[in-house]
C-alpha positions in Angstrom: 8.4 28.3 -11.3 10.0 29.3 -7.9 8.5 27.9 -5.2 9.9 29.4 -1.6 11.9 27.1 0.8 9.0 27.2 3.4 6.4 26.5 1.3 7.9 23.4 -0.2 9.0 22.2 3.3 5.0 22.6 4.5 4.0 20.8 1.8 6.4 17.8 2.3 5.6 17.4 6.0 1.9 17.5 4.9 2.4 14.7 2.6 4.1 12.2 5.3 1.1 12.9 7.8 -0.6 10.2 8.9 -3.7 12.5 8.0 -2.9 13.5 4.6 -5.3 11.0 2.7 -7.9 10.6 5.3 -8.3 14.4 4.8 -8.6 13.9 1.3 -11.1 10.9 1.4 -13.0 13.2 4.2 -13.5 15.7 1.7 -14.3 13.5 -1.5 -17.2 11.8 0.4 -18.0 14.8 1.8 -18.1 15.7 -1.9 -20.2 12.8 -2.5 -23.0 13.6 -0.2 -23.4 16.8 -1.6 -24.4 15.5 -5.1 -26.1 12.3 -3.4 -28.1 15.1 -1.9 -28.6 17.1 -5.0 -29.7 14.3 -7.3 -31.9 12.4 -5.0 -35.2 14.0 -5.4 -34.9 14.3 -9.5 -37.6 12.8 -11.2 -35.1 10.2 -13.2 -33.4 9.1 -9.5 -37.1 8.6 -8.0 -37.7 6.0 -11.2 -34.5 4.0 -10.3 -35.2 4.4 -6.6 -38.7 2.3 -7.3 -37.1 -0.8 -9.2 -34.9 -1.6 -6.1 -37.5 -0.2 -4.0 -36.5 -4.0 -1.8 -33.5 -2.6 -0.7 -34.7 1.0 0.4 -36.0 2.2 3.7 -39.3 3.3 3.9 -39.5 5.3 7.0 -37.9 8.4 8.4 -37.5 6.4 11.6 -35.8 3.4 9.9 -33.2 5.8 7.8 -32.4 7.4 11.3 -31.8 3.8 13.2 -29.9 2.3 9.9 -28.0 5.9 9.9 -27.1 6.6 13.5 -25.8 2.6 13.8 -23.5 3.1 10.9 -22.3 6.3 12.1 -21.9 4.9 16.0 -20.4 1.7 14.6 -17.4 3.1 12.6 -16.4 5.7 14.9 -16.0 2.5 17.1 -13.7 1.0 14.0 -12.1 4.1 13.8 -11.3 4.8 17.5 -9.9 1.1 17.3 -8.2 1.4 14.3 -6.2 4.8 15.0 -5.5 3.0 18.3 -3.5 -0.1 16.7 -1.6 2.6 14.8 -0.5 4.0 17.9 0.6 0.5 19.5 2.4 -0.2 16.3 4.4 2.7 16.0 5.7 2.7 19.4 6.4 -1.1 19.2 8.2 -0.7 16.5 10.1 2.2 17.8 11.0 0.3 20.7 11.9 -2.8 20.0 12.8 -2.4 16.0 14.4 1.4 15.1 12.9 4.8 15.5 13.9 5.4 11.7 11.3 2.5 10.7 8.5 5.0 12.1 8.1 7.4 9.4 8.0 4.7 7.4 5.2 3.3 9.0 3.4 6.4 9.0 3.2 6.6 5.6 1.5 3.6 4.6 -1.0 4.3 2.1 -3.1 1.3 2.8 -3.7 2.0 6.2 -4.1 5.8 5.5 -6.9 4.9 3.1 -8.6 2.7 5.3 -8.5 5.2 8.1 -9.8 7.6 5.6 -12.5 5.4 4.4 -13.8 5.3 7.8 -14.1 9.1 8.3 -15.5 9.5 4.8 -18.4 7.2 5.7 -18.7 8.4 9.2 -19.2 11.9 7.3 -21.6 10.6 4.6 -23.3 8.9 7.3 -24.1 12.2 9.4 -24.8 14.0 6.3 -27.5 12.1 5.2 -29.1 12.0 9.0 -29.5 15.5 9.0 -31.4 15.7 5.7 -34.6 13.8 6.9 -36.8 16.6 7.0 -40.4 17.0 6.8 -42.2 18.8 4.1 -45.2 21.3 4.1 -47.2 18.5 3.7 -46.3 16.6 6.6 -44.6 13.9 4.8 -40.9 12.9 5.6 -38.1 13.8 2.9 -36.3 10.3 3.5 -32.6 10.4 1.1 -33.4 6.7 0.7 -30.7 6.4 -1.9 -28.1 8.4 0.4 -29.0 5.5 3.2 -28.4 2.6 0.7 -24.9 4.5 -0.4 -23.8 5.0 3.7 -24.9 1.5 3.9 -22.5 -0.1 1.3 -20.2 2.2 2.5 -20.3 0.4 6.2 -20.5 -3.3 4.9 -17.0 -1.6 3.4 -15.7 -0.8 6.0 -16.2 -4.1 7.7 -14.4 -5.6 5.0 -11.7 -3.3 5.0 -11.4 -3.4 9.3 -10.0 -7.2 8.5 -8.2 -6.4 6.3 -6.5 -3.3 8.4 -6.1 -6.0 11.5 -4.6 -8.6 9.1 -2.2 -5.7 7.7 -1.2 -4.0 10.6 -0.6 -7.3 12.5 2.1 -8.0 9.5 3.5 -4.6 9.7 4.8 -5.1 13.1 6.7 -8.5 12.4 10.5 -8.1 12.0 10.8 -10.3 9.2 8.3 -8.5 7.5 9.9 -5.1 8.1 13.2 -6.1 7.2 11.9 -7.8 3.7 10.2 -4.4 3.2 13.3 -2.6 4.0 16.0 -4.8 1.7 13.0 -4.7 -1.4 12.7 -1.0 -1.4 17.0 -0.5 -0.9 17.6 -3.0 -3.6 14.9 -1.2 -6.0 16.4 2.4 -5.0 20.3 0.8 -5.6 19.1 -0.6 -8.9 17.6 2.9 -10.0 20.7 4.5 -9.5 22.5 1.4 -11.5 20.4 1.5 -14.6 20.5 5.2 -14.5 24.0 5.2 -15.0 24.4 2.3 -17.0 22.5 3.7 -19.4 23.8 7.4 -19.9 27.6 5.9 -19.0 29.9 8.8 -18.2 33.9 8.5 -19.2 35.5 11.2 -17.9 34.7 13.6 -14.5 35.5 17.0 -14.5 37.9 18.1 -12.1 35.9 19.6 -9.3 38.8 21.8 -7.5 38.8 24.7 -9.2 34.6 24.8 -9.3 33.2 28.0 -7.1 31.7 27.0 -3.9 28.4 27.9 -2.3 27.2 28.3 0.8 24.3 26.8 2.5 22.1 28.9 4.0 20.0 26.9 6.5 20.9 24.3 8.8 19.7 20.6 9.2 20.5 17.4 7.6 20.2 17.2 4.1 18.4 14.3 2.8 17.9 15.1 -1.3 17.1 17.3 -3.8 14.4 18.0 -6.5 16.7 16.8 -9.6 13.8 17.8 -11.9 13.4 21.3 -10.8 16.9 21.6 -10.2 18.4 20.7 -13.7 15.7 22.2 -15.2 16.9 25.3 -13.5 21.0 24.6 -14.3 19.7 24.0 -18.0 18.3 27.6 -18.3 21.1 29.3 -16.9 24.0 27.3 -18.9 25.6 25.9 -15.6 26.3 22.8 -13.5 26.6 21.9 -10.2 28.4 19.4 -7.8 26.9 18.9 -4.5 30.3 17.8 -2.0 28.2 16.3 0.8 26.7 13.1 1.0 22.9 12.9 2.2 22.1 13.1 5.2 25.4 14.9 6.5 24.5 17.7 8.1 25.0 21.1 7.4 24.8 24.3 9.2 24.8 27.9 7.9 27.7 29.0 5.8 29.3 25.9 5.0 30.6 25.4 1.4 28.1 22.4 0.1 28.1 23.3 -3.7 30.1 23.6 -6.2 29.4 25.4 -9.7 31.6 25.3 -12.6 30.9 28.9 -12.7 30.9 32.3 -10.4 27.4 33.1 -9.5 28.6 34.6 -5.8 26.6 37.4 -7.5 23.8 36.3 -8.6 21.6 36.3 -5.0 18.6 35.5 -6.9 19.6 32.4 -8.5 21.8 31.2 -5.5 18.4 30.9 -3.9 16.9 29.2 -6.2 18.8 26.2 -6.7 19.2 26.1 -2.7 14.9 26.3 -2.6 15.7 22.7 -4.6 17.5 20.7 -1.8 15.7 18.9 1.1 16.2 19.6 4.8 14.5 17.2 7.2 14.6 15.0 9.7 13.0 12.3 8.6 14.5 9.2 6.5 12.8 7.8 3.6 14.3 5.1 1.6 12.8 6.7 -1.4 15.1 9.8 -0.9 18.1 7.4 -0.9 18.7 4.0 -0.8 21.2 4.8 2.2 18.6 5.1 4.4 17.4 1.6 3.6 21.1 0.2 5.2 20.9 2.3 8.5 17.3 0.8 9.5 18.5 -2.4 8.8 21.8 -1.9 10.4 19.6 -0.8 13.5 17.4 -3.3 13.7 20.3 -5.6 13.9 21.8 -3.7 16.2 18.1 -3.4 18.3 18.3 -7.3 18.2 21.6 -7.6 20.0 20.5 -5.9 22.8 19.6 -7.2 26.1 16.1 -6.6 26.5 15.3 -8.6 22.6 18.3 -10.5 22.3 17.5 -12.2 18.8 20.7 -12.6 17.1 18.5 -14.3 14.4 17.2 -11.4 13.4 21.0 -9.6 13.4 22.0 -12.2 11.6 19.7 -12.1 8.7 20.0 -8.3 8.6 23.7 -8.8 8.2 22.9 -10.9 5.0 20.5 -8.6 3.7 23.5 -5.6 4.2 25.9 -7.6 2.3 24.0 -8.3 -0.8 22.9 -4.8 -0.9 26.6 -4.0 -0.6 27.4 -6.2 -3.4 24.8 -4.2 -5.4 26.4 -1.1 -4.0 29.6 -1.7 -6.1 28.4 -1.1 -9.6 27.5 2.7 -8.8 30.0 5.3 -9.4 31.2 6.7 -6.1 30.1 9.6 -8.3 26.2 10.3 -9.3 25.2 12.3 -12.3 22.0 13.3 -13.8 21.4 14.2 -17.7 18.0 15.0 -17.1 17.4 18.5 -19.2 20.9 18.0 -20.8 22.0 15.6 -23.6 25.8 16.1 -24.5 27.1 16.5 -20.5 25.5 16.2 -17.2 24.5 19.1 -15.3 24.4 17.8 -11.8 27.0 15.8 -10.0 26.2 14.0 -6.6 28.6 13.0 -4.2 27.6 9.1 -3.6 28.3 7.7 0.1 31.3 5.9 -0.7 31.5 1.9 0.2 34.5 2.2 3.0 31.8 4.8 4.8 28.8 2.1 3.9 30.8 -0.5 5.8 32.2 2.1 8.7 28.6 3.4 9.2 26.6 0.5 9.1 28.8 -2.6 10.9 30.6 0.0 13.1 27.4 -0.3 15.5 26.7 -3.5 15.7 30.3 -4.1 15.5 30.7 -2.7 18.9 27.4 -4.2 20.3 28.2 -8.0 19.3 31.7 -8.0 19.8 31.5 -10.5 22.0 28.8 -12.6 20.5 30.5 -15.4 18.6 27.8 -16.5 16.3 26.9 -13.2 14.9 30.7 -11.9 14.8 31.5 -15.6 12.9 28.5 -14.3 10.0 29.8 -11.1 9.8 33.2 -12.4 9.2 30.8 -14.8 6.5 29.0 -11.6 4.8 32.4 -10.1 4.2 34.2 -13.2 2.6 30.3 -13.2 0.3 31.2 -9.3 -0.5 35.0 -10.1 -1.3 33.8 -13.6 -3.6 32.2 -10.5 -5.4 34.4 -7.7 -5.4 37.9 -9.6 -5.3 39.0 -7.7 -8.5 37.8 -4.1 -7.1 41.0 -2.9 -5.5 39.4 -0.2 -3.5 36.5 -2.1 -2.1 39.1 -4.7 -1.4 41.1 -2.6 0.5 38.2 -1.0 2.3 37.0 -4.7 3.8 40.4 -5.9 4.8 41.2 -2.4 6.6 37.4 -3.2 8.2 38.2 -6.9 8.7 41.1 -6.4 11.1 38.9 -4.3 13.5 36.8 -6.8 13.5 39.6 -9.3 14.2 41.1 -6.8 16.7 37.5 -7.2 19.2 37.3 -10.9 18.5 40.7 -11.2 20.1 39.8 -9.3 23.0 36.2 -10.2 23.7 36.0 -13.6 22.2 38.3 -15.9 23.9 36.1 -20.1 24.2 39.1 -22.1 21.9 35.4 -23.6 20.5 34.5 -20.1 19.1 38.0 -18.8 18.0 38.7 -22.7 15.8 34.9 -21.6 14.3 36.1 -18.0 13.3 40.0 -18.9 12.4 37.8 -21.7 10.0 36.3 -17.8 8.5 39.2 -16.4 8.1 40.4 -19.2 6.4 38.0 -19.3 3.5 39.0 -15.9 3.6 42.5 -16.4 3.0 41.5 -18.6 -0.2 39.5 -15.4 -2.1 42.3 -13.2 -1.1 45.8 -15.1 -0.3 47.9 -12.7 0.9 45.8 -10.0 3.0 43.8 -13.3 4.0 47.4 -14.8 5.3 48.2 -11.4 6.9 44.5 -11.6 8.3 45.1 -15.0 9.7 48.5 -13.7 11.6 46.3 -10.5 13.5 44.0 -13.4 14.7 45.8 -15.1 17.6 45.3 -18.0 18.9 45.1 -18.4 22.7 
């Protein structure tokens, strides 16, 4: 089924909000005190009402007390709670990395306590304005509805600790950064397994493929490989997207590639471009290259003047260079089989590790340059990367090349003989995983 560009982008940003399941909880209790409502009069609910008769109110002007102190009370929680939110998010955009936000954002736990909150603040008023009085004079009291909204608020107490206790966690850096490297590793190891178990021998040669044009401009952050090689499937073709994610594209520029001429074929060209994601936003469930940058820029938020931690740079340096390790057993091209069992029908251009290491150390490269400590444990991730990948020619290649910039700055910016006989003792164990680009290494690093 086609689904238009627009919609599908209106239905994503819905998703992230912050309000997406405290609208939903809103309108299941809402729900909920509709058929509290509509079953609490029947003659089998008034039975059960009189065995726990001991926890029922008895009096229109006890339901209203119990009822307007619940409803009062967790709009305080709520007020509160939406408040923290707030603090959180611009702490962590402050002193952490404005990409962590979205993250943040979308927490389900704290949507769903938020949304617990409103639901019962709902089911709360609800029931208030259903104390009536009858013909008779006597009071229609929803005394079932009043012991529901009360369990509902000794909830919500339960669940306020819990928020404070959660959103107190999700603030710490050491916390964040554990989130960050669990949910990179998992993404890298998806991608791994993927292809380790549908291995691919041989690529297609992608030069003579027929490009197509984007469309739209923005940054493009995935694609829907379902919908999409569902689509490729039907119509007999496949695809090779150029671009890695997140580059960004504007209108015109040749980001496809198809094994066959569609240039013709408007209808379908829209289609498979209604299946790639433009946004903002990063999420380390699009890709796991996401993952590095926050951590990259948390290190890189940590090195500057106003936080100077460089324990925190430092552990986000060793947290980049086992995810780098991992890195190395993906193809620097992706491929899906999904719809397809004799030959894949997508291809995906993979970020490839020399633009890993340029993208992610260039930054905090440049920022700690002149830090000796952190510098000395980037030189320490890289020998850790090269202990692993000392048979991979490329990636080899790729960390020397790196590994003399980084010698380049420490010879200008880094100049205490203390320091320089700590990194020259780096560049040494080096030397001993790699002899002779380690020796050439140690020549570039001059001693003053």
């Amino acid at each position: 089924m086609f689904v238009p560009r627009k919609v599908a982008d209106s239905y994503r940003e819905m998703i992230n909000s912050i309000g997406f399941y405290p609208s939903l909880l809103s309108i299941a209790f809402l729900t909920f005190a509709v058929i509290t409502m509509s079953v609490e009069y029947m003659p089998i609910i008034e039975k059960l009402k009189s065995f726990i008769s001991v926890v029922l109110v008895d009096s229109a002007e006890n339901a209203r007390t119990v009822l307007s102190t619940l409803a009062g009370s967790i709009i305080s929680l709520t007020v509160f709670s939406f408040s923290m939110v707030m603090v959180v998010l611009n702490s962590a955009s402050a002193s952490l990395s404005p990409r962590v936000v979205p993250g943040l954002i979308t927490r389900k736990s704290h949507q769903l306590v938020l949304g617990f909150y409103l639901g019962s603040i709902i089911y709360s008023v609800i029931m208030l304005i259903n104390i009536n009085k009858l013909e008779n004079g006597a009071m229609a009291i929803p005394a079932l509805g009043v012991l529901f909204a009360l369990i509902f608020g000794l909830i919500s107490l339960g669940l306020f600790v819990f928020f404070i206790h959660s959103i107190s966690r999700a603030i710490q850096v050491d916390n964040v950064l554990n989130g960050l490297f669990s949910q990179t590793k998992n993404e890298i190891k998806t991608i791994i397994k993927s292809q380790q178990e549908a291995p691919l021998k041989n690529l297609p040669d992608f030069t003579d493929w027929h490009s197509i044009n984007s469309q739209t401009e923005g940054y493009y952050k995935g694609v829907h490989t379902d919908k999409l090689c569902a689509l490729l499937s039907a119509e007999e073709i496949e695809l090779y997207i150029t671009v890695k994610q997140g580059y960004f594209t504007v209108k015109g520029y040749p980001f496809l590639k198809c094994n066959k001429d569609i240039s013709s074929n408007d209808e379908l060209i829209d289609k498979i471009l209604s299946c790639f994601i433009f946004y903002i936003e990063e999420y380390i469930s699009d890709h796991y290259r996401y993952g590095l940058t926050q951590i990259s820029e948390i290190a890189v938020k940590a090195m500057s003047p106003g936080i100077n931690d460089p324990g925190t740079a430092v552990k986000a340096i060793d947290m980049l260079s086992i995810l780098l390790i991992k890195r190395l057993s993906i193809s620097d091209i992706n491929y899906s089989f999904k719809h397809s069992k004799d030959t894949p029908l997508l291809y995906i251009h993979e970020t490839r590790f020399d633009e890993l290491l340029h993208d992610n150390f260039t930054p905090l490269r440049n920022y700690a340059k002149g830090d000796a400590y952190v510098m000395t444990n980037v030189l320490e991730a890289f020998k850790n990367i090269l202990f692993v990948a000392h048979e991979n020619s490329a990636a080899r290649e790729s960390l020397f090349n790196y590994l003399n910039a980084i010698v380049d700055d420490i010879n200008e910016h880094v100049t205490n003989e203390y320091d320089r006989q700590e990194i020259n003792n780096m560049l040494k164990s080096i030397a001993r995983i790699s002899k002779q680009q380690g020796d050439t290494l140690l020549a570039r690093f001059k001693r003053q």
